[in-house]
C-alpha positions in Angstrom: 0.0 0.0 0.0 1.4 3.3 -0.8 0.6 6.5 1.3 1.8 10.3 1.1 2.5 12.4 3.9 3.7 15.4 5.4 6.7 15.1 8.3 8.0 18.2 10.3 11.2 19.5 9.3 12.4 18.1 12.5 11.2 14.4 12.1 12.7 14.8 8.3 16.2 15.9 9.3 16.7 13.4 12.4 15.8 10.4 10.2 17.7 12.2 7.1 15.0 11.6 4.4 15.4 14.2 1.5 12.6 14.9 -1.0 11.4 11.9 -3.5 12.7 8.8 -1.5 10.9 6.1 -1.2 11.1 4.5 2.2 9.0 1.5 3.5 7.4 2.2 7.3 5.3 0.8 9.6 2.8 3.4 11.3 0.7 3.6 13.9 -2.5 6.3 14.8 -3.0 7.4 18.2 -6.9 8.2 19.1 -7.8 11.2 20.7 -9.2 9.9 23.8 -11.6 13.1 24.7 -12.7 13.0 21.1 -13.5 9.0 21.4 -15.4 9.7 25.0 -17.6 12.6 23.8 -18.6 10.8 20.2 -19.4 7.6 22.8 -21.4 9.8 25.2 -23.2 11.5 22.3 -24.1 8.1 20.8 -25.4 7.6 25.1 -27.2 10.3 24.6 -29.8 9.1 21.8 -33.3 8.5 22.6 -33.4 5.7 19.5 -30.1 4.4 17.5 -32.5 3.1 14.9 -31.2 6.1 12.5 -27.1 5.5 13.3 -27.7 1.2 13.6 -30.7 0.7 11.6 -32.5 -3.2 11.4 -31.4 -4.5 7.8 -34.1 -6.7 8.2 -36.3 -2.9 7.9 -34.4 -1.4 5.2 -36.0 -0.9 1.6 -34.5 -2.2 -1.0 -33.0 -0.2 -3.2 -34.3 0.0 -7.1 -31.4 -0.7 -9.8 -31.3 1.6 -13.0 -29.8 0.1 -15.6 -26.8 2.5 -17.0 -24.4 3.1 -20.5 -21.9 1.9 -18.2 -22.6 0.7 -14.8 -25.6 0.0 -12.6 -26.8 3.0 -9.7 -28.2 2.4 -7.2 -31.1 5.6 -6.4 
């Protein structure tokens, strides 16, 4: 998989990359805990989930149309 990204200068210079080199890494994200606590508590907060974790088994179907090149579904 191949990903782009801006490094600070600092980052840059201490592992001496220079512009247009390839290098292969292994990454890792840290969460924002106090963002992850107040999306959970806001999900806590809902009277009915239905709309965020709706019951397939409830869903309508969707209709196909038929296009030049590919099926949409409306």
């Amino acid at each position: 998989m191949n990903a782009v990204t801006a490094i600070v200068f600092r980052c840059c210079t201490d592992l001496q990359l220079k512009p247009n080199l390839e290098v292969d890494v292994e990454i890792q994200f840290q969460m924002n805990r106090l963002l992850f606590c107040q999306m959970h508590h806001a999900l806590d907060l809902l009277r009915n989930v239905d709309v965020i974790f709706p019951d397939i088994s409830k869903v309508v179907n969707f209709v196909t149309i038929k296009h030049k090149s590919a099926s949409v579904a409306v």
